[in-house]
VEXDREN-2710 file (C-alpha; in Angstrom, 1 decimal):
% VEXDREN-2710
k/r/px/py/pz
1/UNK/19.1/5.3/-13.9
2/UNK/20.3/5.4/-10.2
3/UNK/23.8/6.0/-9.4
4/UNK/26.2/3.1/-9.2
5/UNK/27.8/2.5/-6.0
6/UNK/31.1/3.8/-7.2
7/UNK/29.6/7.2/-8.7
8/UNK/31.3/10.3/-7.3
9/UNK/28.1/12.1/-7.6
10/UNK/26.4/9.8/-5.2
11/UNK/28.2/11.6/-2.1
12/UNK/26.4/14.8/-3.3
13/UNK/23.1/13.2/-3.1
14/UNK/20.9/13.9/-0.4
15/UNK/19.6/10.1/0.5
16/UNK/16.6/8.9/2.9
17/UNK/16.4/5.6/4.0
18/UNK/12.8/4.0/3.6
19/UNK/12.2/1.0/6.5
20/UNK/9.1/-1.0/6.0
21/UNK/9.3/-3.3/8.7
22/UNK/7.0/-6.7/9.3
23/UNK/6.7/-9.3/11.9
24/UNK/9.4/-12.0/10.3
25/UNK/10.3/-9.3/7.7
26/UNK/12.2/-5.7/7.3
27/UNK/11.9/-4.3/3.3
28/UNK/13.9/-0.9/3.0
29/UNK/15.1/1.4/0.1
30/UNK/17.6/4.5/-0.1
31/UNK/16.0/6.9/-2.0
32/UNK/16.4/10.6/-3.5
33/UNK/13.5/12.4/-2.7
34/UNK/13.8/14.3/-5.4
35/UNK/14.3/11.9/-8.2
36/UNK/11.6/11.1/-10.6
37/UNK/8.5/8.5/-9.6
38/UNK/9.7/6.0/-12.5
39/UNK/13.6/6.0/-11.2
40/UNK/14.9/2.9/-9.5
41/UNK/15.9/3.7/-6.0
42/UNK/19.8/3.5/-5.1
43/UNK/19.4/0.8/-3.1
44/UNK/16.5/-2.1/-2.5
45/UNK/17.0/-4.8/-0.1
46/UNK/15.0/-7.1/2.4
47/UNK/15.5/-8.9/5.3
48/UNK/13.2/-12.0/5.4
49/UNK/12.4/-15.0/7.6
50/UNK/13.8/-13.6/10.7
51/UNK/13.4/-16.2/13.8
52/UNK/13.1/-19.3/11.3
53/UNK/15.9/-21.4/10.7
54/UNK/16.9/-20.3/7.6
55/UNK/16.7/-16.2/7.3
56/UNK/18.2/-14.6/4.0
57/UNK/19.4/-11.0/3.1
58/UNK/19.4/-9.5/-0.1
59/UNK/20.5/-6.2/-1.2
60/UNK/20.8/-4.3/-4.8
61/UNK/22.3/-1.9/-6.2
62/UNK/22.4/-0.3/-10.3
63/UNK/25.7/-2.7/-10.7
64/UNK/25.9/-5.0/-7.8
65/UNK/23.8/-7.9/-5.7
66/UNK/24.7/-9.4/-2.3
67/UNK/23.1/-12.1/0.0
68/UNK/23.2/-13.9/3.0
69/UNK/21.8/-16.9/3.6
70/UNK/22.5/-17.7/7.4
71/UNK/19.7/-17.5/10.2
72/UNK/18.7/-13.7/11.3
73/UNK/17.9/-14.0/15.5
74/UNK/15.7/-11.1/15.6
75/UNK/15.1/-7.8/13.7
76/UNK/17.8/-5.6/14.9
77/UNK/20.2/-8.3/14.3
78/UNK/19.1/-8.6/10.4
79/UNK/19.2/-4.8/9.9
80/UNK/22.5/-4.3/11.5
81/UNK/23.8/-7.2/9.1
82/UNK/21.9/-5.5/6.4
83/UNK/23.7/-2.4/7.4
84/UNK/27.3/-4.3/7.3
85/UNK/26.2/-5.7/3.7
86/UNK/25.9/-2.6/2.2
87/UNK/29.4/-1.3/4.0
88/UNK/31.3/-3.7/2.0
89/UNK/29.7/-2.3/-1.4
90/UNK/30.8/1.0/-0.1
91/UNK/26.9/2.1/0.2
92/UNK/26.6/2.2/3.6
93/UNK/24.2/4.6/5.8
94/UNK/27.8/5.7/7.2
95/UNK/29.0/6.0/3.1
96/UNK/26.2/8.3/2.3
97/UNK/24.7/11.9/2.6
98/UNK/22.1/10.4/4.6
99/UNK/19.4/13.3/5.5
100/UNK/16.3/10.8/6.8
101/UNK/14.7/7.3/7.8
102/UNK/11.6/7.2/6.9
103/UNK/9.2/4.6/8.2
104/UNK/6.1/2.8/7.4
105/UNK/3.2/3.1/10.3
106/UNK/0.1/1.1/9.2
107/UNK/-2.1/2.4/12.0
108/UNK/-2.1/6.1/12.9
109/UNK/-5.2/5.8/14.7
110/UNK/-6.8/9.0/15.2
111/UNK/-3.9/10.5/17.0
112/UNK/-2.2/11.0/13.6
113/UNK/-3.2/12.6/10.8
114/UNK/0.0/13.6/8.9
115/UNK/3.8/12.1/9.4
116/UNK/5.6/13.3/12.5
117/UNK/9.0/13.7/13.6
118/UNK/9.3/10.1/15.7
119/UNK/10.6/10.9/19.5
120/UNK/10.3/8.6/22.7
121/UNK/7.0/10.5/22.9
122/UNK/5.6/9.6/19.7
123/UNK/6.6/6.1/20.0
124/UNK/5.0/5.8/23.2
125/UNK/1.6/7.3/21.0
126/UNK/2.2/4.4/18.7
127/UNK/2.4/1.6/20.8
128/UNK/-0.9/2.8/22.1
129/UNK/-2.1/2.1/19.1
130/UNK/-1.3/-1.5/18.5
131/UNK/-5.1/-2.6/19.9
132/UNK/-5.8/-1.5/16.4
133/UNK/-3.3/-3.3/14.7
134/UNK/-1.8/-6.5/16.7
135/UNK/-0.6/-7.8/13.0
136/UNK/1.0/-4.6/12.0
137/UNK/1.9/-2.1/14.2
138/UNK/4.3/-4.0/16.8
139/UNK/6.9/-4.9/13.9
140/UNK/6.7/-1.1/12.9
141/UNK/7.5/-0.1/16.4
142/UNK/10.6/-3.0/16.0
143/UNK/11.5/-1.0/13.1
144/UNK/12.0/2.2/14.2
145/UNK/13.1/0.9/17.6
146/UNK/16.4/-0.9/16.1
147/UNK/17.3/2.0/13.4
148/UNK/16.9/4.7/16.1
149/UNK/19.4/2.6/17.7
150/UNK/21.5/2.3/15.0
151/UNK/20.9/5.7/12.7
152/UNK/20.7/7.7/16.1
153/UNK/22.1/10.4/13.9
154/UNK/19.5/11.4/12.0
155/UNK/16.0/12.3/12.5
156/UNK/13.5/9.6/11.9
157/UNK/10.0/10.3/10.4
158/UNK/6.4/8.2/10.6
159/UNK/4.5/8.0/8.0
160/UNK/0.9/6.6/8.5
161/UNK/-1.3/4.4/5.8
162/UNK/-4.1/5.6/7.7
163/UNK/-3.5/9.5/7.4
164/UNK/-4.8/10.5/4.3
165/UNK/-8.1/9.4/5.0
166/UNK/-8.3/11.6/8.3
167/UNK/-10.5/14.0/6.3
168/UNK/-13.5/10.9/6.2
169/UNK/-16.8/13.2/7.1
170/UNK/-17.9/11.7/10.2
171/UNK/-20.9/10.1/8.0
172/UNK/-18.6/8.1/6.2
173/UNK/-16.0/7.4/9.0
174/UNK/-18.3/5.8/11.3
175/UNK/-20.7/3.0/11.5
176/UNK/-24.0/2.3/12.8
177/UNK/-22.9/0.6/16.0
178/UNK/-23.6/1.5/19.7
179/UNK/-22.3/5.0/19.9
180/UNK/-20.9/4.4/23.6
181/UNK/-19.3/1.3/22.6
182/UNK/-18.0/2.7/19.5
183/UNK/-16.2/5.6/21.2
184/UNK/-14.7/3.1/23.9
185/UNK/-12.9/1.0/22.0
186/UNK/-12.0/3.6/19.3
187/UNK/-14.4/1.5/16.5
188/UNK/-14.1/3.4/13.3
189/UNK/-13.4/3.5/9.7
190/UNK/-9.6/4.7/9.6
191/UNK/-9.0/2.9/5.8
192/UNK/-5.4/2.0/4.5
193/UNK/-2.6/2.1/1.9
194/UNK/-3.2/6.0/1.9
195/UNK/0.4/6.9/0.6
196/UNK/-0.7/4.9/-2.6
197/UNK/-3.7/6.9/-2.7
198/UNK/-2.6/10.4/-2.0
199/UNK/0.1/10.0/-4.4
200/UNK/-2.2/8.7/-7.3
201/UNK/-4.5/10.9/-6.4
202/UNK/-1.9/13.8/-6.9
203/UNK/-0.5/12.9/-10.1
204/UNK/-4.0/12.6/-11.8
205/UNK/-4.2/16.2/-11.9
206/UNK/-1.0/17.2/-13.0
207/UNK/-1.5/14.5/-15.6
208/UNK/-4.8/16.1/-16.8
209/UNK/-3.1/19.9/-16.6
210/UNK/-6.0/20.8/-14.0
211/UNK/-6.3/21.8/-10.2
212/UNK/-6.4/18.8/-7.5
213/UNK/-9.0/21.6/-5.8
214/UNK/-11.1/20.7/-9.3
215/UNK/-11.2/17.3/-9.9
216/UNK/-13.2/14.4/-8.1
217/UNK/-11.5/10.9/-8.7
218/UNK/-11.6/7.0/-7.9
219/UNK/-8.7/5.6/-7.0
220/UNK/-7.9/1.9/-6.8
221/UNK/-5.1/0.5/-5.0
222/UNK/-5.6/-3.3/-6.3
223/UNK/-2.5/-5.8/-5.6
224/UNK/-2.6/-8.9/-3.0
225/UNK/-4.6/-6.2/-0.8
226/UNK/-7.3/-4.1/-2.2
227/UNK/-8.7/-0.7/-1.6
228/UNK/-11.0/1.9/-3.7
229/UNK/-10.7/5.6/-2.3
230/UNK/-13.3/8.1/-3.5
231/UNK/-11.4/11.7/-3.5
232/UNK/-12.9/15.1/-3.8
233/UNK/-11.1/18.3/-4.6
234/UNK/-8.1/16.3/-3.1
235/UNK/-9.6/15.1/0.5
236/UNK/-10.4/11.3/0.5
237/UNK/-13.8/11.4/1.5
238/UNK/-14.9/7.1/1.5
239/UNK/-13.0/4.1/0.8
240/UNK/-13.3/0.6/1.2
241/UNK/-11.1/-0.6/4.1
242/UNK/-12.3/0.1/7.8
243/UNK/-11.2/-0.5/11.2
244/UNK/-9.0/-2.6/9.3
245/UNK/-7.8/-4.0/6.0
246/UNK/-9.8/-6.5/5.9
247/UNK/-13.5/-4.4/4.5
248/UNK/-14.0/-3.9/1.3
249/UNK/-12.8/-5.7/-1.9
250/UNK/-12.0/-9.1/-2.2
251/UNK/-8.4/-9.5/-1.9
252/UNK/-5.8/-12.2/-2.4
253/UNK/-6.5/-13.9/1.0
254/UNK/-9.0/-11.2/2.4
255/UNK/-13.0/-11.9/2.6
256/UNK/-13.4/-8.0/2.3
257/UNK/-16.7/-6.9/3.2
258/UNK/-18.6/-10.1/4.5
259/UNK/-21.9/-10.6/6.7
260/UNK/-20.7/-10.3/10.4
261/UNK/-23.2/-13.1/11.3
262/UNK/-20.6/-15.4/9.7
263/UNK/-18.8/-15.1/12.9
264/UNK/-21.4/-15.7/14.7
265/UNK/-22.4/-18.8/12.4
266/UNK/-19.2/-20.1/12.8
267/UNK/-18.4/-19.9/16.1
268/UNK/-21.6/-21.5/17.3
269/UNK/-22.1/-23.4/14.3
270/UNK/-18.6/-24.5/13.7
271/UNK/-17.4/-24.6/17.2
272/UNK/-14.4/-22.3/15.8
273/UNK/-12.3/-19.5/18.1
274/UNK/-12.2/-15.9/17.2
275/UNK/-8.7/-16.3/16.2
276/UNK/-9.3/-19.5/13.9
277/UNK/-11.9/-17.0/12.7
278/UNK/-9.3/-13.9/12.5
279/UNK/-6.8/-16.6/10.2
280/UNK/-10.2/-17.7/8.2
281/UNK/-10.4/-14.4/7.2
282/UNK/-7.3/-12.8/6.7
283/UNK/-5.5/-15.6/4.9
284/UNK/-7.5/-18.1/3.7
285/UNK/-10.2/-16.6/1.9
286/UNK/-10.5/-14.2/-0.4
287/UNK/-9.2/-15.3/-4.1
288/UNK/-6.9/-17.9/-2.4
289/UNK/-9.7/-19.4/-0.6
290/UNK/-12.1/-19.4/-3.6
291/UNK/-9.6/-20.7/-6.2
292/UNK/-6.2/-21.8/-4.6
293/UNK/-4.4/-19.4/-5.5
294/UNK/-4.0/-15.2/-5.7
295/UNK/-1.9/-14.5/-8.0
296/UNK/-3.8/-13.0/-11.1
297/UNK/-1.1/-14.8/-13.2
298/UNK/-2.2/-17.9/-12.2
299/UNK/-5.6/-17.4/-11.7
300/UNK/-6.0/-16.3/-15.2
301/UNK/-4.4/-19.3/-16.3
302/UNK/-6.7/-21.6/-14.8
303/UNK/-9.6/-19.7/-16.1
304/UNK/-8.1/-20.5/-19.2
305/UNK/-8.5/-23.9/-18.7
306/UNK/-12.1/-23.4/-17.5
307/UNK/-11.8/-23.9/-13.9
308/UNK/-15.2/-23.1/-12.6
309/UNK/-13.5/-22.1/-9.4
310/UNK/-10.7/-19.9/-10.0
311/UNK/-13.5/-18.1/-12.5
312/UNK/-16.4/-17.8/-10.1
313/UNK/-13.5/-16.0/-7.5
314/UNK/-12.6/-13.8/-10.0
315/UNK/-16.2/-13.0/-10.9
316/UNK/-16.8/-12.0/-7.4
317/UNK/-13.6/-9.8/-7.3
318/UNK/-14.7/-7.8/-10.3
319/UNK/-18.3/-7.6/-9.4
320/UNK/-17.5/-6.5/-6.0
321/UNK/-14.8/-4.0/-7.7
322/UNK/-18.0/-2.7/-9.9
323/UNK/-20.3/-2.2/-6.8
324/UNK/-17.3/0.2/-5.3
325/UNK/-16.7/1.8/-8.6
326/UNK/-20.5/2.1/-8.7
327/UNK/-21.1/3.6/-5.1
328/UNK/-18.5/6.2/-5.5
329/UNK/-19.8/7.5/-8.5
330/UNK/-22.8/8.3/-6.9
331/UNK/-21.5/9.9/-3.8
332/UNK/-18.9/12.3/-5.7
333/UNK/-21.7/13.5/-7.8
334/UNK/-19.8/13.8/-10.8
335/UNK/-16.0/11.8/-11.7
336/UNK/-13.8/13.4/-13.7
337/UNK/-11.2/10.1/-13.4
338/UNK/-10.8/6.5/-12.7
339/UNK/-6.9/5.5/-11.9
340/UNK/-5.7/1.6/-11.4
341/UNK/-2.7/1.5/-9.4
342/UNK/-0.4/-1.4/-7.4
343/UNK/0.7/-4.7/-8.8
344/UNK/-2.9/-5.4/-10.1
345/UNK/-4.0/-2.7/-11.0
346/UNK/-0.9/-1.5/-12.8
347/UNK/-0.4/-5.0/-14.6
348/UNK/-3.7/-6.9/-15.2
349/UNK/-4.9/-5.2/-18.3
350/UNK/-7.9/-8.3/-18.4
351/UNK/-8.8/-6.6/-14.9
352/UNK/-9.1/-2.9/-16.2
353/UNK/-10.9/-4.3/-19.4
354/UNK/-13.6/-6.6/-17.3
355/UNK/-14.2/-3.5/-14.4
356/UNK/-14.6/-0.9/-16.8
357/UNK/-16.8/-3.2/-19.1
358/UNK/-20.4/-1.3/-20.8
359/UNK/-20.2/1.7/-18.9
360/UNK/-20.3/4.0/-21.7
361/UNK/-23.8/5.0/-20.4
362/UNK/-21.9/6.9/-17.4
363/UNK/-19.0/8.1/-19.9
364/UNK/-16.4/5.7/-19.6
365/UNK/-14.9/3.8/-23.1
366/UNK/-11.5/2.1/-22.7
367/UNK/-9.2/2.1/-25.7
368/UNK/-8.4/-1.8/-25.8
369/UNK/-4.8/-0.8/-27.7
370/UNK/-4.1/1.7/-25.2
371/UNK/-5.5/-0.9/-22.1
372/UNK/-3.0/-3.3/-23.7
373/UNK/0.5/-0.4/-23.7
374/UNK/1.1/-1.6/-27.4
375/UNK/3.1/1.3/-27.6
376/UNK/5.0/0.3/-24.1
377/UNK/4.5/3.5/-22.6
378/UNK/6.3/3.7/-19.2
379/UNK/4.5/5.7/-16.3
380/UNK/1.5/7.3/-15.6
381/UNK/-0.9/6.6/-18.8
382/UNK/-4.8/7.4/-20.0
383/UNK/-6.2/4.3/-20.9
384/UNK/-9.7/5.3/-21.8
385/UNK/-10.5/6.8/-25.6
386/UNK/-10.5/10.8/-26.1
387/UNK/-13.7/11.2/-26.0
388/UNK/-14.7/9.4/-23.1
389/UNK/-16.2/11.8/-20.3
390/UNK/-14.4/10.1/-17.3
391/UNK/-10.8/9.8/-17.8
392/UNK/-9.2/6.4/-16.6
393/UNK/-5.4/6.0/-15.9
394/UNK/-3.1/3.8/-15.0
395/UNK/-0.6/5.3/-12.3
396/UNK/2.4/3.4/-10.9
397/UNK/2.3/4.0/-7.8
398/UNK/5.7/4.3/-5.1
399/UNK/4.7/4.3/-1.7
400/UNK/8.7/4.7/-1.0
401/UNK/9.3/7.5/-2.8
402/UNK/6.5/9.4/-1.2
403/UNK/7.6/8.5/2.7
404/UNK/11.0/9.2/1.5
405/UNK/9.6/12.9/0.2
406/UNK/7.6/13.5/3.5
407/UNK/11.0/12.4/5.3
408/UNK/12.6/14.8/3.9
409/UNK/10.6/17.8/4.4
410/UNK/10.4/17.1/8.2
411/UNK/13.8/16.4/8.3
412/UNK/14.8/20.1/6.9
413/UNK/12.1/22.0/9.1
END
């Protein structure tokens, strides 16, 4: 359990604020970097519809909720309020041991490989960055931009989604475009949510009592976005999301991987403008433009009720799930695990069943029981039977907790 607000102990805690900032929206958390990965944080809030007419504020604690319903002007604005909110529960960034900010970079580029200690000169670095990133990137900037203004205090640290798969073998990183064009315009595969990844990918071999150094794995980071990572001895060496999130699996509103004559087709064909295209494919296709919807709650419940087309898009989201699952097999030489992770992955048991399904041939047998947590098991659990070859898990992941921990060890160097 986290500490309430009116704990004694709480002043004792070394606490890092995580800020995940978007473009109407600012998510954060104060953490312990040292708690366990299943422990709720001390705090959770958000700060959503910022520049609409009606913004809203919500923070949490163990014991307490607050909101604030009145419109939110910009993002410094909302996080100063934010701020304010948590004063009057007496759990404010000025009420706490606060050691870190921690924030969420989507694009690193290839400038960064690894978190850094944020200063005017690597925000300049970012902002070169946001080429790569228009969606993304600029609200990140915002982010750390208004709390170095405000938490000018302590040291801030950027953590990249992008970083973990700066070990990609220069095979598997580029593609088979003009070289000279390629290295202009920095064309690439940098891949994404890599702090779900890496920490998946490091609990697996605690979990099996074996070296990282030993073990090849597949992760799959499945929730409204979708990635497969396929990790050798620790080092990500393919996954499915390229120059941007949109390659790869079929997501909630994502094509993933799709012919790029279909831009093409549709711009001459269709008379439609690249960014008509951009919006086409970034949010309103994938299992949203198939079936309506993209939420597997939903979309199970219309299959259900035999809707041909919320089960043909969840056909092609597992089949296209297989072919990864497939692919990475064969380029790891030999898996040792399988781990579902993310809202998805961590919840949809009929998902696990239906991408694992007849693959004993290559070692894998689900336990349906275990598939199903009869016994409610909380965290990291095996899901496949004893004696099946490949080991599959399910792994909550916290993307938080792992900036905050990175935060922290920066912040103490």
């Amino acid at each position: 359990m986290a500490p309430s607000e009116h704990d004694p102990a709480a002043g004792e805690i070394e606490f890092v604020l995580v800020l995940n900032s978007g473009s109407s929206s600012i998510k954060f958390q104060v953490l312990d970097p040292s708690a366990d990965a299943h422990e709720e944080p001390f705090i959770t809030g958000i700060v959503e519809k910022i520049g609409e007419p009606k913004g809203h504020i919500k923070i949490a604690t163990a014991t307490t909720k607050m909101e604030d319903s009145r419109p939110i002007l910009s993002h410094s604005v909302g996080l100063e309020r934010a701020f304010g909110m948590m004063s009057l529960l007496g759990c404010g960034p000025q009420d706490l041991n606060l050691i870190a900010v921690g924030h969420r970079v989507v694009h690193g580029g290839a400038t960064f490989s690894e978190p850094v200690l944020i200063d005017d000169k690597m925000v300049a670095e970012i902002e070169k960055l946001v080429p790569l990133a228009p969606l993304h990137n600029p609200a990140n900037i915002d982010g750390i931009k208004n709390a170095r203004a405000l938490l000018g205090h302590v040291p801030h640290v950027a953590v990249f989604d992008t970083a973990f798969f700066s070990t990609l073998p220069e095979h598997a990183a580029h593609y088979g475009l003009n070289k000279e064009v390629a290295d202009k315009y920095n064309i690439r595969r940098y891949g994404f949510h890599g702090t779900s990844h890496e920490f998946v990918s490091r609990a697996v071999p605690k979990i099996m009592g074996r070296e990282p150094e030993k073990i090849n794995q597949i992760t799959l980071h499945l929730g409204n976005g979708a990635s497969a990572a396929a990790i050798r001895g620790g080092e990500a060496i393919d996954t499915s999301m390229g120059l941007t999130p949109l390659a790869g699996l079929v997501m909630g509103t994502r094509t993933g991987d799709i012919d790029p004559s279909v831009i093409f087709h549709l711009a001459r064909a269709g008379g439609m403008k690249v960014d008509e295209i951009d919006n086409l494919f970034n949010r309103n296709s994938g299992l949203k433009g198939i079936a309506g919807v993209n939420d597997f709650r939903e979309i199970k419940e219309l299959i259900d009720q035999g809707d041909h087309d919320a089960t043909l898009a969840y056909e092609i989201y597992i089949h296209q799930l297989r072919r990864f699952i497939g692919s990475y097999m064969l380029i790891l030489g030999h898996t040792d695990a399988i781990t579902f992770t993310a809202g998805v992955g961590e919840n949809a048991a009929f998902v696990r069943k239906d991408a694992m399904a007849d693959l004993e041939g290559f070692g894998i047998k689900i336990d349906e029981d275990r598939n199903l947590n009869k016994e409610g098991v909380e965290g990291p659990r095996v899901i496949s039977t004893d004696d099946s070859k490949i080991k599959v898990f399910v792994v909550p992941t916290n993307e938080e907790l792992a900036i905050a921990q990175y935060a922290m060890e920066l912040a103490e160097q």
